[in-house]
N, C-alpha and C positions, 0 to 999 in steps of 0.2 A: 881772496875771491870766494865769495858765498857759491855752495854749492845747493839749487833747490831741492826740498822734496816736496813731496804730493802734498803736505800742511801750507804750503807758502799759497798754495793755489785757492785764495778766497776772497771773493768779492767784497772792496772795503772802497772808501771813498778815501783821496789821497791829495793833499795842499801841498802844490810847489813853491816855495818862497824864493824870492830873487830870481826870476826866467827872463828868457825872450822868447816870447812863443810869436809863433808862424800864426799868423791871421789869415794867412791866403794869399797876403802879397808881399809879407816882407814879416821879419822879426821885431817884435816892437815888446820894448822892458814892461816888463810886470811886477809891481810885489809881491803878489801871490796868484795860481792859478790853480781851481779846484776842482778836481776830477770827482763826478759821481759815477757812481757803476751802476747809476741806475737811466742817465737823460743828457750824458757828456758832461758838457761844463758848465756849472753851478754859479751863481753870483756871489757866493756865500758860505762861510764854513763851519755855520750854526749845529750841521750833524755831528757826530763822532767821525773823526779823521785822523788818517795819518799825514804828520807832515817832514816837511824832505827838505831839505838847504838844499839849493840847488847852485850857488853863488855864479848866477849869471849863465846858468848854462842853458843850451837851445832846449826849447820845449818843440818837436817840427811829428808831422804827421808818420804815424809807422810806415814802415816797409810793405813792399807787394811783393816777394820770390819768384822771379821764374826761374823755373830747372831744380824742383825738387825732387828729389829721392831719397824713400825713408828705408827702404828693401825690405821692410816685412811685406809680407809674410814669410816669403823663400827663401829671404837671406836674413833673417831673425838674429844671426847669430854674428853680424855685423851690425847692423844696426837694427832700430824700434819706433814705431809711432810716438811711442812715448818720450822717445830721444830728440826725433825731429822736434816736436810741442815745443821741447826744453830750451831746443836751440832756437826755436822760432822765439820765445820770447825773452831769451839773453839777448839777443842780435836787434829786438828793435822792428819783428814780424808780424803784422797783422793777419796772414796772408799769401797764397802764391801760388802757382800753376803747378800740378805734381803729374808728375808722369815716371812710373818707374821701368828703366830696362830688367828688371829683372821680373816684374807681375805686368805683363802686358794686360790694358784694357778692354778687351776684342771682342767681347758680346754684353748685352747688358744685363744678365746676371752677374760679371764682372764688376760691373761699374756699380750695379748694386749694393752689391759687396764690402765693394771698399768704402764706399760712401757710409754704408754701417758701421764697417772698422772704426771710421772717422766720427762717430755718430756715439758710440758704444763707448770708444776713449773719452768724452767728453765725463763719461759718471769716475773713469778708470786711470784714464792716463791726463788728469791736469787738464781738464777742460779743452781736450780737441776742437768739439763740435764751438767753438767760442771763435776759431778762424774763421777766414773767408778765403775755403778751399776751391779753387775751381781745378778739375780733369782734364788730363786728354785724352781723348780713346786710341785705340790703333788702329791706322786703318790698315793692317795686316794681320791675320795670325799670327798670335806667336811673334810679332816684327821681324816676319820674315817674306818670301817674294812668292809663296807658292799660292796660296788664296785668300781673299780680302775677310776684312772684318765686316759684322753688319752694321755696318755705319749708320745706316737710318734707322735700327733700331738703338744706337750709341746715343744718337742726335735726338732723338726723343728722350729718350732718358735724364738727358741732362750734360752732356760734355761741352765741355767749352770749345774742342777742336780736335783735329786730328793729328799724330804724331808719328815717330821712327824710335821711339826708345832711346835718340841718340846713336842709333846704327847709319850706316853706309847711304845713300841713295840706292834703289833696287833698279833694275836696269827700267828701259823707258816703256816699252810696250807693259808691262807691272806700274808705273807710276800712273802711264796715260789711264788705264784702266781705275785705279784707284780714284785718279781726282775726278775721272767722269763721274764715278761711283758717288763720290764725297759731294759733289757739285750738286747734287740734289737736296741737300742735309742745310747748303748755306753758310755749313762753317769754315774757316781757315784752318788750312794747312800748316804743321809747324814742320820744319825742316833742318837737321843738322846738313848744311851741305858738305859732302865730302866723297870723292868715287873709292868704291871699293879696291877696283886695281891699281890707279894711282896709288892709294893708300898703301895697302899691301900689307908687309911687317912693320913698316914708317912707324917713330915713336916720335920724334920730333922733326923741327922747322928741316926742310932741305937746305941749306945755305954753309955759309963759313966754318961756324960751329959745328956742325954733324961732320964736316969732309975733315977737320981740323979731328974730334975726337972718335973719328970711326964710326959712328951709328948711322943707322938705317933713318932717314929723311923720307920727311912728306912734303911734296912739293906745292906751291902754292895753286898749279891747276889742277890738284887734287880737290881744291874746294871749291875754283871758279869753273869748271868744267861743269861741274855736277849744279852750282845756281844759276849757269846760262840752260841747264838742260830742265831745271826744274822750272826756270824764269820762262820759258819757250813752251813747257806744255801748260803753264799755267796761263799763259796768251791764249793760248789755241782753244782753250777751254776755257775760260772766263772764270778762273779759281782766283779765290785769296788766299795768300801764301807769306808764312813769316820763314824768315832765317833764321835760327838758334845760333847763337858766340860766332858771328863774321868773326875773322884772324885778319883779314888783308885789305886793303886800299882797291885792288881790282874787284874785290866783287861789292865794295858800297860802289863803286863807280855803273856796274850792272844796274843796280839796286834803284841808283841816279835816274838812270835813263830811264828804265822800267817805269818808275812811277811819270815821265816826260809822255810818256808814253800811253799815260795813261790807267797802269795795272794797279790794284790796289795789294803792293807789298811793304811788309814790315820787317823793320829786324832789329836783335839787340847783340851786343858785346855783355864776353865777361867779364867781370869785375877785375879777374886775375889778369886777363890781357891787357887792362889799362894800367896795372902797374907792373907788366914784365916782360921783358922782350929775352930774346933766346942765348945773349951773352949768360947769362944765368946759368946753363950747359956747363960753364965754365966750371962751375964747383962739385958737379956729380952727384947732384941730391936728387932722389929719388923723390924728394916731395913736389920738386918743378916738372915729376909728368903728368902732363895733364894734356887728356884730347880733347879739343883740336889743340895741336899746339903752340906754345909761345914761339911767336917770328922773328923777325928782325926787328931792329930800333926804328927803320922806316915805319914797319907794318904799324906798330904800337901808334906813331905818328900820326898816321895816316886814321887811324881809329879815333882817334881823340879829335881830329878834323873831322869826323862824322857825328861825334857825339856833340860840334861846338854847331856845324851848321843843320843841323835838326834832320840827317842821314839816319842817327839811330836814334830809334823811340824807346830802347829801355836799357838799364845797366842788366846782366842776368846773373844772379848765382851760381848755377849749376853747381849744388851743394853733391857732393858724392863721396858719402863716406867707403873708408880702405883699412881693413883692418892692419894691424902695426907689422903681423909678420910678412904680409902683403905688401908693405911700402918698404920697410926698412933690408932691402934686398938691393941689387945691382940696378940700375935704374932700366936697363934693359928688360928687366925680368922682373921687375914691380908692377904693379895693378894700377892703373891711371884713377888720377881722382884728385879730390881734394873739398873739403870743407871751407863754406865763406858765409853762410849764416849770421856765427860770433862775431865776425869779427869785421863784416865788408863795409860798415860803415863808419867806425873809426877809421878802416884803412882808406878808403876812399873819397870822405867827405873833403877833407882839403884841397887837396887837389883837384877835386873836379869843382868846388867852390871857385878855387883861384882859374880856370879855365872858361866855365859856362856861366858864372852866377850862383845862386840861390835858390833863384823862380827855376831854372833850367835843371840844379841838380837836383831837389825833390821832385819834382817832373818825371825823373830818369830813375830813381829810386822808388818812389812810392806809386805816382797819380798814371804814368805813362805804362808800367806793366801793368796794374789793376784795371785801366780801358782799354788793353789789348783784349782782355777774355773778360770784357763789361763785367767786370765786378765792383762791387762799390767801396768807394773811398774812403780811406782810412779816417776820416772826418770831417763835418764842413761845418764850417762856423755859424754857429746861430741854431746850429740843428738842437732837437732834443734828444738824436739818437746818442748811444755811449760811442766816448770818444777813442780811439786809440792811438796812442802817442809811443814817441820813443824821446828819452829824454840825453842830450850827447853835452860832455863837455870838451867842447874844440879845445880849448885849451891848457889842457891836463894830456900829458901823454901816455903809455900804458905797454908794457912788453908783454907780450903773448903767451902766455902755460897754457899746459897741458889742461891744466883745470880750467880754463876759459871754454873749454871744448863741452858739451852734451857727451851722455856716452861715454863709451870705452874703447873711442878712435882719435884721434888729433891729427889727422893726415890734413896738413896746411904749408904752403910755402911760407908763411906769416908767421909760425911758430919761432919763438925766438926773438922776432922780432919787434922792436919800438913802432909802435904804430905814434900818429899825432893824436888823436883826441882819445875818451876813455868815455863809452855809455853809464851814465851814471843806472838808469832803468828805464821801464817801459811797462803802459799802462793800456792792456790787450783786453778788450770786452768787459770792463771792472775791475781785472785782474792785476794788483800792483807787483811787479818781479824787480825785484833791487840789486845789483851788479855788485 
């Protein structure tokens, strides 16, 4: 496995021989397809180029992220903007919603701020400012319950929406206050649903598993509590509201009626939840903690029945790096997280091929989180904009190292593991990264 440096990151035109690239509505074979870094896709490979055997593998539109977190500045010393880049373009990333709990967004000198970080890495760290980053601010201090963010100065600024850092729900007279607040601004609410006191010390699924190996369980109306309460004030108010990594069949069922009803809600599952359900407990690996947690074999079910009848509009990441002496501890007392950048679309592409499609899984991958927070698409055909691609071969399978990881973290349930396909590379704002 090629490990990049800051040399690899230079705008070159690149011929893929032998493809099937994604037209927009289906894979159709190519001899060759020529990426410029200057106007997309070329007719012709008259300039100096590199070129790539690709024997037959998908040429399909990159990734959108939602649920990133890179932890600089505060937590620097876990991860780096430069790391997140890294991994965004191992994995096949054009792109993705970044919201970190540990640098809450809460005024817009913040959002400033970061937007510079991201701006300044573009000469520094591997052409940052080359994504298509959208924010979310908080609409709390701090992401905490005691005074709001300035949200309309957030919302002018530039945020795509408003967030919880992935904390708790805050009790209701704090939310109702907030979305009245946010309700001015126009944007969507993003929400990890989950009740603080249900939750509690809860590390994983309440069920079998927890009462079978002793641990502290979070019950499933730990999370449906808290989206009928967020579902309820965002009626009363006339808010948009997305859910962040639904876990269970009861609250897409919310989720169902809510829109019957009328409200304009969205939401997405993780990547991890559609391949893991809570038997997994069974082996004591500290790298299966991940909040919210893995459910039962129903719950996983019952998700993948949302992702098949058009319930969830996005797969989500929630990239969260953990440093190693942080995970590799008793799983009780490990730091939840886990990395899916590198590696979520080898792990994921078959399956949700063999399940929804094609048109349905890029959908869910790239085009449906990028028009959650209107950002634009990874590339449309006929444009003269540069193209960004990620190039997979389904057919090549690939076991996971440490070195597949950005950084000097590898917290993955996927570690170790055979995935089915293998990304050959990916071609991000001109930028050719080879796997």
């Amino acid at each position: 496995m090629k490990t990049l440096k800051h040399r690899d990151y230079a705008l070159t035109n690149v011929v893929l021989k032998n493809v099937k690239f994604w037209n927009g509505s289906k894979f159709e074979t190519r001899d060759q397809l020529v990426l410029d870094s200057a106007k997309g896709f070329a007719v012709d490979s008259s300039k100096p180029a590199k070129e790539v055997e690709c024997n037959g593998a998908l040429v399909m539109p990159a990734l959108f992220g939602l649920g990133l977190d890179f932890r600089e500045p505060l937590r620097d010393d876990i991860y780096t903007f430069a790391d997140g880049f890294e991994a965004m373009r191992k994995g096949g990333f054009y792109g993705g919603l970044y919201e970190s709990s540990a640098n809450p967004i809460d005024d817009a000198d913040k959002f400033t701020a970061m937007v510079n970080r991201f701006d300044v890495g573009g000469k520094e760290q591997c052409c940052a400012n080359d994504f298509e980053v959208k924010f979310l601010g908080a609409y709390s201090k701090g992401f905490g319950s005691d005074s709001l963010a300035e949200m309309m100065e957030l919302a002018e600024a530039g945020v795509a929406g408003f967030g919880d850092g992935n904390g708790a729900i805050p009790h209701s007279r704090f939310l109702r206050l907030a979305m009245e607040y946010g309700k001015m601004t126009g944007k969507r609410f993003f929400f990890q649903p989950m009740d603080k006191t249900l939750r509690k010390s809860g590390c994983v699924h309440e069920g079998a598993y927890s009462d079978m190996l002793g641990m502290k369980g979070i019950p499933r109306i730990a999370e449906t509590i808290a989206a009928y309460t967020v579902l309820e004030t965002a009626r009363f108010l006339q808010v948009p509201v997305h859910f962040k990594q639904v876990t269970c069949g009861e609250t897409l069922d919310l989720i169902r009626n809510a829109r019957k009803n009328g409200m304009d809600v969205t939401c997405d599952v993780n990547v991890y939840h559609l391949l893991f359900d809570d038997s997994c407990l069974e082996l004591l690996d500290s790298a299966y903690h991940i909040l919210p947690p893995f459910r039962a074999a129903s719950d996983r079910e019952a998700l993948w029945a949302g992702v098949a009848d058009g319930t969830v509009n996005a797969i989500s990441m929630n990239h969260t790096p953990v440093l190693r002496q942080d995970a590799d501890v008793n799983f009780e007392d490990s730091v939840p997280g886990a990395l899916a950048l590198e590696v979520a679309l080898p792990a994921i592409w078959k399956k949700l091929v063999e399940r929804v499609g094609e048109v349905r899984a890029i959908e869910l991958l790239s085009t449906g989180p990028a028009k959650l927070v209107e950002a634009e698409p990874a590339y449309e055909v006929g444009s003269d904009k540069p193209a960004n691609v990620v190039v997979l071969d389904a057919s090549k399978s690939h076991v996971v190292e440490r070195t597949d990881f950005a950084g000097h973290v590898s917290n993955s349930p996927l570690l170790g593991k055979e995935l089915d396909a293998t990304i050959i590379g990916s071609f991000i704002n001109g930028v050719w990264t080879e796997r």
